[in-house]
N, C-alpha and C positions, 0 to 999 in steps of 0.2 A: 296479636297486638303489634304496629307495626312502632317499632321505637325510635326516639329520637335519634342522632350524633351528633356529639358535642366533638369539637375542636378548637384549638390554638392555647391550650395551657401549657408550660411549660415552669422554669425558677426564672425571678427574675428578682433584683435587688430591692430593697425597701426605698418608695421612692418612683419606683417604674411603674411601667404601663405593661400592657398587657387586653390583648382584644381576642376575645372567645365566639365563634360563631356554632353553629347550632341547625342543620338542615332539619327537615321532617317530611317524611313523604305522603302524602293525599292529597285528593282536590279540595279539601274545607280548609285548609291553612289560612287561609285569609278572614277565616270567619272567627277564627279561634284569638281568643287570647293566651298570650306563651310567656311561662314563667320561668324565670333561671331561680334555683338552689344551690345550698353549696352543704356541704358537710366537713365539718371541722373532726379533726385527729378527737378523737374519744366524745364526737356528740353528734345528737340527733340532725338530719335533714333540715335545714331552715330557710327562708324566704331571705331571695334577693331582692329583684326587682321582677316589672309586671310589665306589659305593653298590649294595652288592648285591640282590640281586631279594627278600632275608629284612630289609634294612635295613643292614646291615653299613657299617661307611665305613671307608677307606682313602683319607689323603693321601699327597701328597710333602711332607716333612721341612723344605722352602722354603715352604711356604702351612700347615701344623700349626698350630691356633690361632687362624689367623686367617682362613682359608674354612672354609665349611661346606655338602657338599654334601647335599642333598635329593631326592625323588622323590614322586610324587602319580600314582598307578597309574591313578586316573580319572580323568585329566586328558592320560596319557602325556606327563607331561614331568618334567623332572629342571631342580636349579636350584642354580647357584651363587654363594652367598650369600659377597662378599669385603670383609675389613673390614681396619684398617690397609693400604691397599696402602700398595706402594712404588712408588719408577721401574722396579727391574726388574721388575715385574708386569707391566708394556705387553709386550704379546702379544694376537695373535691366538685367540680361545679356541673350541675346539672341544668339542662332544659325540658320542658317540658310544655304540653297543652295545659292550663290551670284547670281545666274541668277535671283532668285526668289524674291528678295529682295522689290522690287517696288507690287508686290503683296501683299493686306492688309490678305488677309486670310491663304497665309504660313505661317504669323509666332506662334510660338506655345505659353506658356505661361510664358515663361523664368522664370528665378533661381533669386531670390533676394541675392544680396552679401550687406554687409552694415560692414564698417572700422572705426570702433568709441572706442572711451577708455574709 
């Protein structure tokens, strides 16, 4: 199972921005629809945003507004663009193929982002 990589998390102040991208390697990258997660300090994996293989986006109702996810078919990477974070944004953030999600071995080693002053 070949897995994602995630980059560009690092601490950034409440308030800041912060852009994550996200390579994958195959030739169906463009067919696929690609999900970012995040996992918060003592909780389960949960849905960010979505971006379908036609353009399509779907967030979660907690980031609407203020992420914005992306994809760049020549490049096979997807990227999320995070603007107002807060503290509860610190999470671990993952990408991912969405079909693939329920599978424990695609996901890769995700990007830690952490929103503290």
């Amino acid at each position: 199972q070949v897995q994602p990589v995630e980059s560009g998390g690092g601490w950034v102040q409440p308030g800041g921005s912060l852009t994550l991208s996200c390579v994958v390697s195959g030739s169906d990258f463009s067919a696929n629809a690609m999900a970012w997660y995040r996992q918060r300090p003592g909780k389960e994996r949960g849905f960010v945003a979505l971006v379908w293989s036609g353009g399509t986006v779907t967030y979660s109702p907690v980031v609407e507004g203020r992420f914005t996810v992306s994809r760049d078919n020549a490049k096979n990477t997807v990227s999320l663009e995070m603007t107002n974070l807060k503290p509860e944004d610190t999470a671990v953030y993952y990408c991912n193929n969405f079909a693939n999600v329920d599978i424990a071995e695609s996901w890769g080693q995700g990007t830690q982002v952490t929103v503290s002053s």
